[in-house]
Steps between C-alpha positions, in 0.01 A plus 500: 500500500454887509746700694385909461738746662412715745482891387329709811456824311273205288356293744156531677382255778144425473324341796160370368210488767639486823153499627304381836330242327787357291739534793326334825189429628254406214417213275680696201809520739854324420633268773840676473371867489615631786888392408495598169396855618837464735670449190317745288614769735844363499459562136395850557684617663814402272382673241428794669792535629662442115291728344238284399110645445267232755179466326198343725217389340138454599220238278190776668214560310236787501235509830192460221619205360542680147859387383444132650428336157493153425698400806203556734382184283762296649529674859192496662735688801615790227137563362368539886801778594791249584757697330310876440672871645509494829409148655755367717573199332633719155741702739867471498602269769659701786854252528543649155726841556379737260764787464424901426645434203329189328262461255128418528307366261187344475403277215119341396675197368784195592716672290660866616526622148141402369266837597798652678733798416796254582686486182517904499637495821787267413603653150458841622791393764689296251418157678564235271512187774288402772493319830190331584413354838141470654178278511363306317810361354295298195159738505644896508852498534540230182245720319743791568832331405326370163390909415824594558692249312294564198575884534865391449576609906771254646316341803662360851216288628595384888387180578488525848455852455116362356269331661150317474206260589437164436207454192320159581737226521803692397677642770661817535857386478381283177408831320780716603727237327283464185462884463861606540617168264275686235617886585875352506431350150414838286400735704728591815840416646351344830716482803474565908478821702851437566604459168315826446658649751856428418424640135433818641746555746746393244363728241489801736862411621646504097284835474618657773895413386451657155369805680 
């Protein structure tokens, strides 16, 4: 198993659609949304504190419907506003602490790099590893942690940092365990907010000696 090192000066946090409807209160919501935004702002506020840029990302699409695509083909919800600028459901979700000095970004797709300016922001800062929490776990937040790993950026991927819904018979704890046995195979060292957490203040503890 994978076991990246911790660099802060090249480490960005990205929280991936920490949204109303994702978080609590709708049919697209994850049982366990409110306490993985807990977490998430645990999270946060570690890596604020070590440097670390917090990136907070929105799945928001444009109020005429133009940029919905194909996906309005498979979400009746999407096609009809669901997700569009400025509906309440597409908002961040107001546990989640959103600092001055964070990162918004809003993305047409699961994945934060496809249609997004993403990748510039992390090479212009030197970011060559990312941690990913968020919801979906196995819809965006897989989609992201695939995109990354295939643009050669080291990914932390929290699993109970994530979060999702059931699909059908399979039940939400059923698909966190299948997605992060497939992201822990090839495409992310997967481990717990607290494992996370340790790496960091470790990291900024060994930084802060050789300073």
């Amino acid at each position: 198993m994978v076991d990246f090192d911790v660099n802060p000066k090249h480490t960005a946090l990205l929280n991936v659609d920490m949204q109303n409807c994702f978080v609590e209160g709708y049919p697209t919501s994850a049982p366990d949304g409110l306490v993985v935004v807990e977490r998430i702002n645990l999270v946060s506020a570690a890596c604020r504190k070590a440097g670390i840029p917090v990136i907070n990302t929105r799945n928001v699409f444009r109020p005429d419907g133009s940029n919905i695509g194909i996906l309005g083909q498979f979400d009746p919800h999407v096609k009809n506003g669901f997700l569009s600028e400025g509906s309440e459901a597409a908002a961040l979700h107001k546990g989640l602490v959103v600092a001055p000095g964070d990162i918004l970004l809003d993305k047409p797709r699961f994945g934060a790099f496809h249609g997004t300016d993403l990748e510039l922001i992390l090479r212009s800062r030197g970011i060559d590893t990312l941690i990913i929490t968020g919801i979906a776990t196995n819809v965006c937040c897989e989609t992201t942690a695939r995109e990354a790993a295939v643009r050669d950026f080291r990914v932390f991927f929290l699993s109970d940092g994530t979060a999702t819904f059931g699909i059908g018979e399979l039940s939400p704890a059923e698909l966190q365990r299948v997605t992060c046995a497939t992201l822990g195979l090839l495409f992310a060292q997967v481990l717990t907010a607290d494992e996370m957490l340790r790496k960091i203040e470790r990291a900024s503890r060994l930084g802060t000696a050789k300073t």
